[in-house]
Every structure is written in structure tokens, then in C-alpha cells.
N, C-alpha and C positions, 0 to 999 in steps of 0.2 A: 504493500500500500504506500499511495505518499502523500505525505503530511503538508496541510494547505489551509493556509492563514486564512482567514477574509479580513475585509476593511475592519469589521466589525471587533475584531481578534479574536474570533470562534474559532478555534480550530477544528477540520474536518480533516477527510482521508478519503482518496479519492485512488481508484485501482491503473496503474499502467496501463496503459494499451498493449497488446500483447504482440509478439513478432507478427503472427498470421494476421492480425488485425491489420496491420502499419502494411504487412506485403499486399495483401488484397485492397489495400487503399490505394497503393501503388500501383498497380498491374489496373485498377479501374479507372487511375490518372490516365495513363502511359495508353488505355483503352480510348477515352474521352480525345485526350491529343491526336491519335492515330485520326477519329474522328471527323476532328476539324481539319487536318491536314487534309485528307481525300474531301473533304468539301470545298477548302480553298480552291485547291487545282480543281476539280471541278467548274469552280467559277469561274474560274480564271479561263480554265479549256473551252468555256461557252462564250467568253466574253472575246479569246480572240479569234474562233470558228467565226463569230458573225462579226467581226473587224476585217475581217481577212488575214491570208498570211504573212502578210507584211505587217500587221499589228503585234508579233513576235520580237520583230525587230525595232519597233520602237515601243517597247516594255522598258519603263526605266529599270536602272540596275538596282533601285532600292526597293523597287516592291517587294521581291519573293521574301526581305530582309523583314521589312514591316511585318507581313502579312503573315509570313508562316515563323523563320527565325526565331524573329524579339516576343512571338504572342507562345510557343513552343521553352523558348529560354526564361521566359518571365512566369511563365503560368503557375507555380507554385505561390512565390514573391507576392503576385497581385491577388492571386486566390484567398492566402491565408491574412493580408492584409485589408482587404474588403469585407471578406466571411468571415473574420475575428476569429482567425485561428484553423480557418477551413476550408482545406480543398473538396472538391464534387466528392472523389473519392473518401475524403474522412469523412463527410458527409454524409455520405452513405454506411458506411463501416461503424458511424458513433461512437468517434475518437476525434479530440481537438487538440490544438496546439496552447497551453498553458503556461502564462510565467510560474518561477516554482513557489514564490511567495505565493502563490493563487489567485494573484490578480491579472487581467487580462495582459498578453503580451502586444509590448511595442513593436514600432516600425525596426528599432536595433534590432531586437529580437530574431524576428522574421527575416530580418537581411543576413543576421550572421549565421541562421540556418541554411539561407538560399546559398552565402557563399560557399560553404563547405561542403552542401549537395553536391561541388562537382567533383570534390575528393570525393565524398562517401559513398555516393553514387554512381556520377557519370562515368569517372573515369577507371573505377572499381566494378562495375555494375553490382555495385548495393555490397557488396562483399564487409569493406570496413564498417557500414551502417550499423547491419546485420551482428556483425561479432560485437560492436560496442554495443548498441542496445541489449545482446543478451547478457553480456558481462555486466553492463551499470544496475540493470534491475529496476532502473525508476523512471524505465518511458523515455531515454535519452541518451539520443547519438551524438560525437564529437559537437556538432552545430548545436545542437540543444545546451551541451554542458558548458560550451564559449558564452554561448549567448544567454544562458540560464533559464531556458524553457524546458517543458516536458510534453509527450504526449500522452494525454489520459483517455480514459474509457470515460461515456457521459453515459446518464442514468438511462434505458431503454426502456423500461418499465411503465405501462401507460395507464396501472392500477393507480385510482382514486386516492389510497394510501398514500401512496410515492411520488404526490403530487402536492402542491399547495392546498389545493382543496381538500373541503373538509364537511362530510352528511351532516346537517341541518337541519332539525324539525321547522315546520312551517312556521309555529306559533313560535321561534323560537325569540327572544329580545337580546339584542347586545349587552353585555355588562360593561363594555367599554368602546362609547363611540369615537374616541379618540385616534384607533385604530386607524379612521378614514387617511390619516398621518403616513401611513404606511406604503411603502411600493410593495407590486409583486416580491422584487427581489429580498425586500425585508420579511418579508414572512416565508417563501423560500428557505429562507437561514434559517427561523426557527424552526422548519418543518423539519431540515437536515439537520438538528441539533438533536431534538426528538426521535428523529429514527435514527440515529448514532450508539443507540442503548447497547445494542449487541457487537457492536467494534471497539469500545473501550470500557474497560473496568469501573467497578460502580462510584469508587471516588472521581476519577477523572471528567468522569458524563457529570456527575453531582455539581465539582465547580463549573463546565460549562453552562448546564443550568444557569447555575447564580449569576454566571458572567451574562450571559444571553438576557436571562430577567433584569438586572441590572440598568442591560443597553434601552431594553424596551421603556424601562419605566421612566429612565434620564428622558428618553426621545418622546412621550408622551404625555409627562409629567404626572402620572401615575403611583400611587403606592396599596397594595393591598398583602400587608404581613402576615394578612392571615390564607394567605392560599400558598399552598405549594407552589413549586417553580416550575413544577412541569403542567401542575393544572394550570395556573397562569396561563402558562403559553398555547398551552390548547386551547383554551379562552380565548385568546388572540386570535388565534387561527379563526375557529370557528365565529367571532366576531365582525372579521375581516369581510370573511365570505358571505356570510348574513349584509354585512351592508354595500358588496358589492353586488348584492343578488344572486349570490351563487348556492 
């Protein structure tokens, strides 16, 4: 597992992406690219068939560079900087690219992985990647451990549980409408604070708790010493959802 701060200073733990994960995201890259390639020429094949054959010869010499090249050479760089962390391929697979403090990784980040793609990768075909990721253990090849990123597995689970939301009688009433306060992403947190019971020992969950109720009740100006931390926050939750309509 690897250990991943939030803003908040919860700590959570979140599982590597595993080799076959990170290969199959690769080989559905290297699929996608394959893709666009035989598209371009394609267009290209249709655009100078109806120019004629002297439209050949006046193809500037920077197109095929533009067009297939720099969008081929750059396609990870610009994927994982757009998608925040995400090619089509990890996209698909449900593994992202992560700073290791756990907060989203920067443009450095992503560049000093793209640079070292062509040791790890290009010019290895994946060889050096391959041995460092199994040997590091925590989701990160050469490029990762310069630039201090990881790849992690994201949650795939699309049970009610394992999600922000939270079942809600109809009749039910907020205890705290302050809640409206909250983003998704805050309650989020609590929800992975909460389901965290079974990855760490009962003291360590215990002070997250108190850290987590804590943060809640500073940011809502709340105090109720008479409820548990974990009811508290279930409260929250179910609050949340209540006044978003959920």
C-alpha cells in the first residue's frame, strides 16, 4: 500500500497499480496511437488523391512532423496533463498518475516522467520501467521517483457504500445544516476515513477520527461532545446528502 497525505492531513493508503495494470494501459496507448496514425495518412491519402499528384510534392516538410510526430511524441505529456494524471489507457485500466504527498501532480511532475519515458521505455522497450516498478513496490519507475509521482489503482467499486452517498429515510431532518459548507471532495474524505477501519489498527483509525472531526467542526463551527467521532461523521455524510437531495 502507499501512504497518502491529503490537504486535510488525513492520512489514507491507497494500493499501486500493479505491472499488468500499467502494461495493459500501455499496449491500449500504443493501440489508440496506432489508431490515429492510420487515420492521419488516411486523410492525408484522401486529401492529396483529390489535389492530384503533384499535391505530394508540395506537402510542406512540417506537416507529417505536426501531425503524426509531435501528437505521437507528446501524447502521454499532454494526456496526463489535461486528464490530471490520465492517459485513455489508464483510463481505462483505473490507475492515475499521483504526487506521492497525494496531492494532484504538477506540470514538473509529468514532464520529468515524459523525459525519462524514452530511457524506460523507448529506447529499452519498457525493459528498465518494468524491473524498476517491480523492484520499488510503490507504483514507480525511474521518472516517477525523479519527479516524485506514483501510479495508483482508483477505487472501481460502484456500490452505494464506497461512494459519498449515503441511504436516507425520506422523513429524515439534518442535525447539521451547516454541512451545505461542504464540497463533494470534503465529504469524500470522511467517507475514506470511515471505510479505512479495516487497513489500520484500532488506535491509528481512532486519532484519524478525532483529526477528521476536528477539521469538520473548525470548518463549520460546530461542536457536539456528546457524539462519537464516527457517529458524527456519519451524520455528516448523511446530512450532506439529505440537503443535496440525494
Amino acid at each position: 500500500m502507499v501512504g497518502i497525505e491529503t490537504s486535510q492531513h488525513v492520512k489514507l493508503s491507497y494500493e499501486p497499480a500493479g505491472i499488468g495494470e500499467r502494461v495493459l494501459a500501455y499496449l491500449l496507448d500504443v493501440f489508440f496511437l496506432g489508431v490515429y496514425y492510420f487515420v492521419v495518412l488516411w486523410i492525408m491519402g484522401i486529401v492529396m488523391e483529390s489535389a492530384g499528384l503533384g499535391a505530394i510534392a508540395r506537402l510542406p516538410n512540417w506537416a507529417p512532423i505536426v501531425f503524426i510526430v509531435l501528437p505521437v511524441m507528446l501524447y502521454h505529456l499532454i494526456c496526463e496533463v489535461v486528464w490530471k494524471g490520465y492517459s485513455i489507457g489508464k483510463k481505462i485500466m483505473g490507475i492515475r498518475v499521483v504526487k506521492v504527498d497525494g496531492t494532484r501532480a504538477d506540470l514538473s511532475g509529468y514532464l520529468v516522467r515524459w523525459l525519462f519515458r524514452l530511457l524506460e521505455i523507448t529506447m529499452t522497450s519498457g525493459v528498465v520501467a518494468f524491473i524498476t516498478v517491480l523492484l520499488n513496490g510503490k507504483g514507480q519507475r525511474l521518472g516517477d521517483i525523479v519527479g516524485k509521482t506514483c501510479v495508483i489503482k482508483e477505487r472501481k467499486s460502484v456500490k452505494l457504500d464506497n461512494t459519498l452517498f449515503a441511504e436516507i429515510e425520506e422523513e429524515y431532518e439534518p442535525v447539521f445544516t451547516q454541512v451545505a459548507e461542504l464540497s463533494d471532495k470534503d465529504v469524500r474524505i470522511i467517507r475514506e476515513v470511515l471505510d479505512s477501519r479495516s487497513t489500520y489498527d484500532r488506535n491509528t483509525w481512532f486519532v484519524m477520527l478525532q483529526r477528521s472531526r476536528k477539521l469538520v467542526e473548525e470548518k463549520l463551527g460546530i461542536n457536539r461532545a456528546d457524539m462519537q467521532a464516527d457517529e458524527f461523521l456519519r451524520t455528516i455524510i448523511r446530512d450532506y446528502n439529505a440537503i443535496h437531495g440525494r
